[in-house]
N, C-alpha and C positions, 0 to 999 in steps of 0.2 A: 382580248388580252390573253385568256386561255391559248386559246390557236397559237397566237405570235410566242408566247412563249414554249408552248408545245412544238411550234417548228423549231426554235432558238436550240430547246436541249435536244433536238433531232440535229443539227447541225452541229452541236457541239463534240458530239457522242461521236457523228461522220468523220469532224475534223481529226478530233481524238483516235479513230483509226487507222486514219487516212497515217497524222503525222506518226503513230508507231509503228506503220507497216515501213514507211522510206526512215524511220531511226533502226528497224531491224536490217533493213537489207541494205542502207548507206550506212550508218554508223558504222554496226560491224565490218564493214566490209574497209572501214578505216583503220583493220589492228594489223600494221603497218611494224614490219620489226625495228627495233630501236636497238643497234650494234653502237651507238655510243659508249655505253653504259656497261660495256662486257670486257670484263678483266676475264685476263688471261693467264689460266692455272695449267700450264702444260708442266711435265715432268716424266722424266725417264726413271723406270726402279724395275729393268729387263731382267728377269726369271728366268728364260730360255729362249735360248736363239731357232732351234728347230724341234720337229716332231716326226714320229716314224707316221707318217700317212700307209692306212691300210685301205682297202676296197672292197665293195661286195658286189654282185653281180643280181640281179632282182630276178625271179621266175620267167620262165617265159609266158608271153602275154599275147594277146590279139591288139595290134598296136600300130599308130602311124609312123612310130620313132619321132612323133614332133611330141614335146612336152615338159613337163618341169616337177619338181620331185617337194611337198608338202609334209609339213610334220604336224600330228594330233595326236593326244594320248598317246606318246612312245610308239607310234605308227609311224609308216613312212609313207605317203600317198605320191601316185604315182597322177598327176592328170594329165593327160593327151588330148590336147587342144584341136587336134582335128577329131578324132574318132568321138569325144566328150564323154571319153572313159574314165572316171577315178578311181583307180586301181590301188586298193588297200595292203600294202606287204610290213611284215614284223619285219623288228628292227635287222634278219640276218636275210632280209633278201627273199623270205617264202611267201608266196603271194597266200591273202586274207580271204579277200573278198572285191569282185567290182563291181561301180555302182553306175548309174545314170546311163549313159550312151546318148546317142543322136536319135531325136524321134520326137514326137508330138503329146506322147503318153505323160502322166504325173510323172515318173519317175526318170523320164528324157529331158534333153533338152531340144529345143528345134533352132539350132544352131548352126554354122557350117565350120565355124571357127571361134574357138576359147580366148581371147585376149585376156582381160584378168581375171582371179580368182583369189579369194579367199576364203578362211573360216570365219565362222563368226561367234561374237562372246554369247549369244544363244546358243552354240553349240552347231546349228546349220550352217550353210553354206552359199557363198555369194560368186555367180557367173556373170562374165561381160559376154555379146557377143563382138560381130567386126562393125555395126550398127549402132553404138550404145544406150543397146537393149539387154537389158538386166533381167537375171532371175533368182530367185530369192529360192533355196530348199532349207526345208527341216533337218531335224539329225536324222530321222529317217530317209533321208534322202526323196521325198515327197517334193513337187513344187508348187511351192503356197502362194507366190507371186513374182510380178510378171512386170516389168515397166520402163522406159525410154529413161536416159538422164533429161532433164527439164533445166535448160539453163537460161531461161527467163528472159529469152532475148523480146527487148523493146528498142530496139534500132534494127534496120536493113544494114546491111554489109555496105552499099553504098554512103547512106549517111556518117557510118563510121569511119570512111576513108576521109571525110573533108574531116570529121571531127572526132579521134580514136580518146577512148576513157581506157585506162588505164584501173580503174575502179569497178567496171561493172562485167559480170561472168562471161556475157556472150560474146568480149575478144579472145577467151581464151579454150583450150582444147587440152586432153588428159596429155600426158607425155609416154608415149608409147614408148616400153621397156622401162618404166619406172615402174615401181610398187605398191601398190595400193594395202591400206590399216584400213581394220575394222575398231570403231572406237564406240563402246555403248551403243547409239540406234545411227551411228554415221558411218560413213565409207569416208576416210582422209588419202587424197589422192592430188602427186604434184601437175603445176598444168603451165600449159608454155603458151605465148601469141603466136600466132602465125597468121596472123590479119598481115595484109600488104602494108595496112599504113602504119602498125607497130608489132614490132618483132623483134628478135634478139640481133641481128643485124642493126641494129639503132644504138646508137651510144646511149641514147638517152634511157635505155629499156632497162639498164640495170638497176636505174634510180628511181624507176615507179611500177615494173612491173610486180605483179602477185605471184605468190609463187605454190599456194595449196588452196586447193578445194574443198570444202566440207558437202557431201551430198546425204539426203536425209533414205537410209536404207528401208524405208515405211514406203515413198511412192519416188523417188529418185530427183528431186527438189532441189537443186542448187542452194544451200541452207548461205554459202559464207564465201568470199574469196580472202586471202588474208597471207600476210608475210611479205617479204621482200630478200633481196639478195643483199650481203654485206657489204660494204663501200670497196672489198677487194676486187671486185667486179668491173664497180664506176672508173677506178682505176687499172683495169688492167682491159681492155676492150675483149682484144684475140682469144684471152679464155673464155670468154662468155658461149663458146661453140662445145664448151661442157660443163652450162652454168644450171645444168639441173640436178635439182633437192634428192640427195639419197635421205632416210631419212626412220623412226621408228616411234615411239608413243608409249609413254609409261600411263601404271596404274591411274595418276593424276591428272592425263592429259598433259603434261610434259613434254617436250618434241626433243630427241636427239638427231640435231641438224648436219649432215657436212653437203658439199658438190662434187660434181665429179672435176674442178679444178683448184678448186680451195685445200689446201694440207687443214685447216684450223675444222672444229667438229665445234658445233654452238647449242649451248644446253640451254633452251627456249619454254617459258612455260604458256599456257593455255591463250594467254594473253597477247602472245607476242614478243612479251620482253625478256630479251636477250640477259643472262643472269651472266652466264660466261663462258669462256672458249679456251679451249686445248686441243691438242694434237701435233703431228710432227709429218714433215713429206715422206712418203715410202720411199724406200731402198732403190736406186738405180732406174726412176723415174723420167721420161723424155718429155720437156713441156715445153716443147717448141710449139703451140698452137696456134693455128690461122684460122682468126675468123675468116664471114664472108661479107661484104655488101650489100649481098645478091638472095633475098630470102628462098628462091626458083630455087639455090643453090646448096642451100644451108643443109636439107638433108643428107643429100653426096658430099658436101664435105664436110658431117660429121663424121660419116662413116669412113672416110679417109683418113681424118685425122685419129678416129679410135684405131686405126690399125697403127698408125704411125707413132703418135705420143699415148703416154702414163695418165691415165687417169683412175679416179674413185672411183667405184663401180656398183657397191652394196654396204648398206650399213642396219647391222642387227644387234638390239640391246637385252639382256636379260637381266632383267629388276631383281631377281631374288638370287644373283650369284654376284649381280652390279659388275657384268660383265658388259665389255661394249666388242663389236665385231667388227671392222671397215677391211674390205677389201681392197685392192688396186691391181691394176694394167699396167708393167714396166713400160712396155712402149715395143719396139720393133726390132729386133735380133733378141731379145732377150726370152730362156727358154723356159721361164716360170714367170708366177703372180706373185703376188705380196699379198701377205693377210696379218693386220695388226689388232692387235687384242689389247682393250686399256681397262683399266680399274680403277674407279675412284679417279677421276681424269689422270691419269699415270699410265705410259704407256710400260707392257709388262713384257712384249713381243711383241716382234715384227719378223715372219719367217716367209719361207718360200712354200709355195701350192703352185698343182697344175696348173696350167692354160686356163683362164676360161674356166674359174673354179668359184663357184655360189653359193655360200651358206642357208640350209634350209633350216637349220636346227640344233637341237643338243636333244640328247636320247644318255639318260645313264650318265652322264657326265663324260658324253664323246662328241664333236662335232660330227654334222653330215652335210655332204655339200649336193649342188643340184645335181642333175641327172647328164652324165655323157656318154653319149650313145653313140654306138659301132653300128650302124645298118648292116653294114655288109658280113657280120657276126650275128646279125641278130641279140644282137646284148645291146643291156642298158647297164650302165657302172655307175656307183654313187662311192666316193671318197669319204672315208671314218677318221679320225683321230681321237686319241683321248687327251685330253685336257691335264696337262702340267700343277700341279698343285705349287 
């Protein structure tokens, strides 16, 4: 009798694992956005129409000219994704200090190429390679760890062409050129299918696909898949060829959501649920978009249609001025960007910026945008403005 009920609460204890391991990794992976329920608070109260854009020019550097321009402590970091320099310069452009490099040493990385990069709310630092191989440095720029993303695949590629889940990590892949948030011990990063048998080519993808990743920054664990696209999607097919999450994360975990074909910006909390939506289309925008059929296809004709039509491009929130930042792409003859600033869902501006012009930050109460670079100057230029009270 002992025994039998000795094995009973060994079995119970197994089951009891068993079932909270498939409630963590299937429940969650059910918080599915719910855009029913989202009222719609949009409102114009425009403060100024334009701004004097000024520039600065950064030190000269040992550099590949490939890379993108980071903001820390009223710093402006410079990282060059090929060389895997992080070059530190104050806010007027004179170079600080650089760190890391290419190498095999603690304070390298053995990389050949940077894809994403962020800081982290420990103060260190998070690298992707072109492999997704991660490494983990301190504030000292030390590297404490080392590790693959782990996306938990338990299907072969083949069985998921006769039978694609829509639910589980290993249909989908990071979305290169989007943005990767550091949130507490996670990495929030958006993720697209590109599996044969569901992909954004599919009408049906915009009504079950996921659309973020939670990855655990401790050993790189595929923690969550979660969200969905708004029913403007299901209903409009041809944008879906620029139907990925720009996107940013308050103190709360709070998500401010827009795409790069949706005018509406969706204020999502932790949960999933869609609380509500504002925003306005930019100024002189082209949305002629063609999907594809053809997923062979779909990378070349995103890139054709980004040169051709207006799309979202970047969205950056700041909690403690409750500013929000979305960019946009007019589309093709036209010889600047749009950059709308909203507050309080109200949009305050909507003015014109360079080509090709990315927000990295606020320094002093000035915007700075990414890095564009003249090789053939040997310059790197980062665009400043101050902020309109």
């Amino acid at each position: 009798m002992k025994k039998m009920l000795k094995y009973s609460m060994k079995s119970v204890v197994k089951f009891s694992v068993v079932a909270a391991f498939i409630c963590f990794y299937s429940c969650k992976s059910e918080k599915k956005s719910d855009y029913s329920t989202a009222k719609n608070k949009s409102e114009k109260l425009i403060k100024f129409n334009n701004v004097a854009i000024d520039s600065i020019q950064l030190d000269s550097i040992n550099t590949s000219y490939v890379g993108e321009i980071y903001i820390k402590d009223n710093s402006l970091y410079f990282l060059d994704s090929r060389f895997c320099f992080l070059h530190e310069f104050k806010k007027d452009g004179s170079i600080v200090h650089s760190y890391i490099g290419q190498g095999s040493g603690k304070n390298e990385l053995p990389v050949k190429n940077v894809t994403f990069f962020s800081f982290l709310p420990s103060g260190g630092s998070f690298f992707m390679g072109t492999g997704y191989d991660c490494y983990i440095f301190n504030e000292k720029y030390e590297r404490i760890n080392d590790y693959a993303i782990n996306w938990r695949p338990t299907h072969t590629y083949e069985e998921l062409l006769d039978k694609p889940d829509p639910s589980i990590p290993e249909m989908y892949s990071l979305v290169y050129g989007g943005k990767v948030r550091a949130y507490g011990d996670d990495l929030i990063f958006p993720i697209v299918s590109q599996h044969r048998a569901y992909n954004p080519t599919m009408k049906t993808y915009a009504a079950e696909a996921r659309i973020f990743a939670s990855m655990s920054l401790k050993n790189g664990y595929i923690k969550d898949i979660y969200g969905g696209f708004p029913p403007f999607f299901s209903k409009n097919f041809d944008f879906m060829v620029f139907g990925f999450p720009i996107f940013d994360i308050d103190q709360k975990n709070n998500y401010k959501v827009s795409f790069g074909a949706d005018s509406l910006i969706y204020d999502i909390d932790d949960n999933m649920n869609v609380k509500k939506s504002f925003g306005f289309k930019g100024r002189n925008m082209k949305t002629e978009f063609k999907n594809t059929s053809d997923m062979e296809l779909f990378n070349s004709n995103y890139h054709e249609q980004s040169k051709l039509n207006g799309h979202y491009t970047f969205l950056e929130f700041f909690e403690n001025k409750d500013l929000l930042f979305r960019g946009y792409s007019k589309g093709i003859g036209e010889a600047s960007d749009g950059l709308q600033i909203y507050k309080d869902n109200a949009l305050i501006a909507d003015i014109d910026v360079p080509r090709g012009f990315r927000m990295s930050g606020i320094i002093d109460n000035e915007v700075y945008s990414n890095a564009f670079i003249d090789q053939s100057k040997n310059a790197i230029k980062v665009y400043k403005f101050k902020l309109t009270n």
